[in-house]
C-alpha positions as CSV (number, residue, x, y, z in Angstrom):
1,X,94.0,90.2,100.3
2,X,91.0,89.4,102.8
3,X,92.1,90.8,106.1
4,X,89.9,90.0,108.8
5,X,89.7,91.5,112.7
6,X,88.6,89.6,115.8
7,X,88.6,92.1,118.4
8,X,87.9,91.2,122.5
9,X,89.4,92.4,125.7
10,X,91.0,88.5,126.4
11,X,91.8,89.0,130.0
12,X,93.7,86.8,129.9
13,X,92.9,84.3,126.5
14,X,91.3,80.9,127.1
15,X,90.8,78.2,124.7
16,X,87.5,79.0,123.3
17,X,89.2,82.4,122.4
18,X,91.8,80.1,120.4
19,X,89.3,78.4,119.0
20,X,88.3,81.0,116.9
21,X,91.1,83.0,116.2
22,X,92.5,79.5,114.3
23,X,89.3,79.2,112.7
24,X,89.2,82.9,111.8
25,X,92.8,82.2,110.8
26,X,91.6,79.8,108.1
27,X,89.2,82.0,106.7
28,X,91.6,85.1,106.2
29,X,94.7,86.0,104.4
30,X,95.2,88.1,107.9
31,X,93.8,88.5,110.6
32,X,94.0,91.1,113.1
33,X,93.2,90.2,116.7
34,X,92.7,93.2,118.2
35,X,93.1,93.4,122.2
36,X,90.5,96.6,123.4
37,X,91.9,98.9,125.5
38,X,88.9,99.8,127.3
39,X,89.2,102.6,129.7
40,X,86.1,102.1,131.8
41,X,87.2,98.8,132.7
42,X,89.5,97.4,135.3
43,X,91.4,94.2,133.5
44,X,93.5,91.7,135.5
45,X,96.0,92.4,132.5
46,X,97.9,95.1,131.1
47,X,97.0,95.7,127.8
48,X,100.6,95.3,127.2
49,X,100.1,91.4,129.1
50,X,97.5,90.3,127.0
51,X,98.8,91.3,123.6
52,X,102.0,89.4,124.4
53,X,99.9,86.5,125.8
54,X,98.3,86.1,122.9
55,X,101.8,87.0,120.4
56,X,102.8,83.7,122.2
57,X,99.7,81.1,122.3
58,X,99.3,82.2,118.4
59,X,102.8,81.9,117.4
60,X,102.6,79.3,115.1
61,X,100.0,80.3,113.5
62,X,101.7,83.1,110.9
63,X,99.0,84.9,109.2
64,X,97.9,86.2,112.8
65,X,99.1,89.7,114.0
66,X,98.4,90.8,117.3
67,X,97.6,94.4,117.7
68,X,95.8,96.6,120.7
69,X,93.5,99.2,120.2
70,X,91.1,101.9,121.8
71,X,88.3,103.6,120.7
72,X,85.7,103.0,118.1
73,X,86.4,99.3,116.2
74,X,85.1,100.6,112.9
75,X,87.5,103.3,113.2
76,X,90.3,100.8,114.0
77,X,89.1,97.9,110.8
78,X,89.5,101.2,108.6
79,X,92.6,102.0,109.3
80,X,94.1,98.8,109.2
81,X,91.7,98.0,105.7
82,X,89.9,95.4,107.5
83,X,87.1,93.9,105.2
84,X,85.8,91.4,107.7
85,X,84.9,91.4,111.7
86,X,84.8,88.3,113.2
87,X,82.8,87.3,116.4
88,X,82.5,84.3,118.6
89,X,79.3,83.4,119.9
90,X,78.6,80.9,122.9
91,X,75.5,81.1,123.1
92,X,71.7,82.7,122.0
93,X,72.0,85.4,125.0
94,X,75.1,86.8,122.9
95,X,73.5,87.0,119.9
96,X,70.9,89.9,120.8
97,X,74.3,92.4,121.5
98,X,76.6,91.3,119.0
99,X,73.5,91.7,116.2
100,X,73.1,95.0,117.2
101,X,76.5,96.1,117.4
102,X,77.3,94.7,113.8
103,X,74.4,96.6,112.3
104,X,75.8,99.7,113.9
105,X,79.3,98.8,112.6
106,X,77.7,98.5,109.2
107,X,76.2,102.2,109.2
108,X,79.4,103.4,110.8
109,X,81.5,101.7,108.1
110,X,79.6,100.0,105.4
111,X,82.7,98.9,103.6
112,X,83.2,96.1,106.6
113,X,81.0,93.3,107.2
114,X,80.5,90.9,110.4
115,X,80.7,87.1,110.6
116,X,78.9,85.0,113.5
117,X,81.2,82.2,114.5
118,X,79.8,80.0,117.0
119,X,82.3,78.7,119.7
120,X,82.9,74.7,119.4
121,X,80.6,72.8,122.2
122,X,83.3,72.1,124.0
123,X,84.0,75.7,124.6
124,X,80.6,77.2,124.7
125,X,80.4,77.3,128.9
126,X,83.6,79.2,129.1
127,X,84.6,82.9,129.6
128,X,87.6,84.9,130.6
129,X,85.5,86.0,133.6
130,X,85.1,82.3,134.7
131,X,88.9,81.9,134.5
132,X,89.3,84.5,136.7
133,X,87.0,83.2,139.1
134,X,88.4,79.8,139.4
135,X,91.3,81.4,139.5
136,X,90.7,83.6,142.7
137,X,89.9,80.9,144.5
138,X,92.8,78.5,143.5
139,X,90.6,76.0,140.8
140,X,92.7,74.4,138.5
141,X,92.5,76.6,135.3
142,X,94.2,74.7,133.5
143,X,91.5,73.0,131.2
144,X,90.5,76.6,130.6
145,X,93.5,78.1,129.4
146,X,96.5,77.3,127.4
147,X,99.9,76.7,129.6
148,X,102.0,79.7,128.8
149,X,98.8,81.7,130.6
150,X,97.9,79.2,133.7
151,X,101.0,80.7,136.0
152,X,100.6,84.4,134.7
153,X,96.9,84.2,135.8
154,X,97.5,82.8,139.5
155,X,100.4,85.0,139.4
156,X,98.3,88.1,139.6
157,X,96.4,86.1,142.2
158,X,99.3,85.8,144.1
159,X,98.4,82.1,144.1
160,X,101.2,79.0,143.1
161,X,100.2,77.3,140.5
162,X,98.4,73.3,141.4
């Protein structure tokens, strides 16, 4: 069995993000997406929030578990046998970091490789962090992100939804 990881911090998870964990979905008997807990960052979410954001947007799809971690991701593909890392890229400009970090993954942990997805065109401008923006400011998110997220992002906003 191919089990397959596609780690991110999605706070919260937009379309793009769904994008590829379908896509990653095909490709995998499982996949892991795995929702960083990173402590030197200040997320609009819980990590708590966004792994039950994402249980729900990716219910329907049932190869697809939905775990959190911390810490090193080799560490975490290891210990859940993970043969395969999956990362989205929008554009060239992510390319340079995520090269770099999958050849440092592969010295780490050489039994795990990394596959390049590039987001669909349609999704290639977007980022959680534009979400947020819009969001801060009451634009309508709503093209950005799936439903079950738009109020829970304007919540923490303290805005009403359009």
């Amino acid at each position: 069995m191919k089990t397959a990881i596609y780690p991110g911090s999605f706070d919260p998870v937009t379309f793009g993000h769904l994008d590829i964990i379908k896509r990653s979905a095909s490709l995998a008997d499982h996949l892991i997406v795995g929702v960083l807990n990173n402590s030197s960052k200040t997320p609009l979410f819980s990590v708590d929030e966004r792994v039950n954001m994402i249980k729900e947007v990716t219910a329907d799809i049932p190869n697809v578990e939905v775990l959190s971690f911390s810490g090193l991701l080799v560490d975490f593909a290891r210990k859940h046998n993970v043969q395969v890392i999956i990362r989205g890229l929008r554009a060239v400009t992510d390319f340079e970091y995520e090269l770099a970090m999958s050849q440092t993954n592969r010295v780490a942990n050489p039994d795990v490789d990394t596959i390049f997805l590039n987001t669909s065109l349609k999704y290639a401008y977007l980022s959680s962090s534009i979400v947020k923006e819009m969001a801060q400011y009451g634009g309508d998110i709503s093209k950005f992100v799936p439903a079950q997220v738009v109020d829970l992002v304007y919540e923490k906003y303290h805005i009403k939804n359009k």
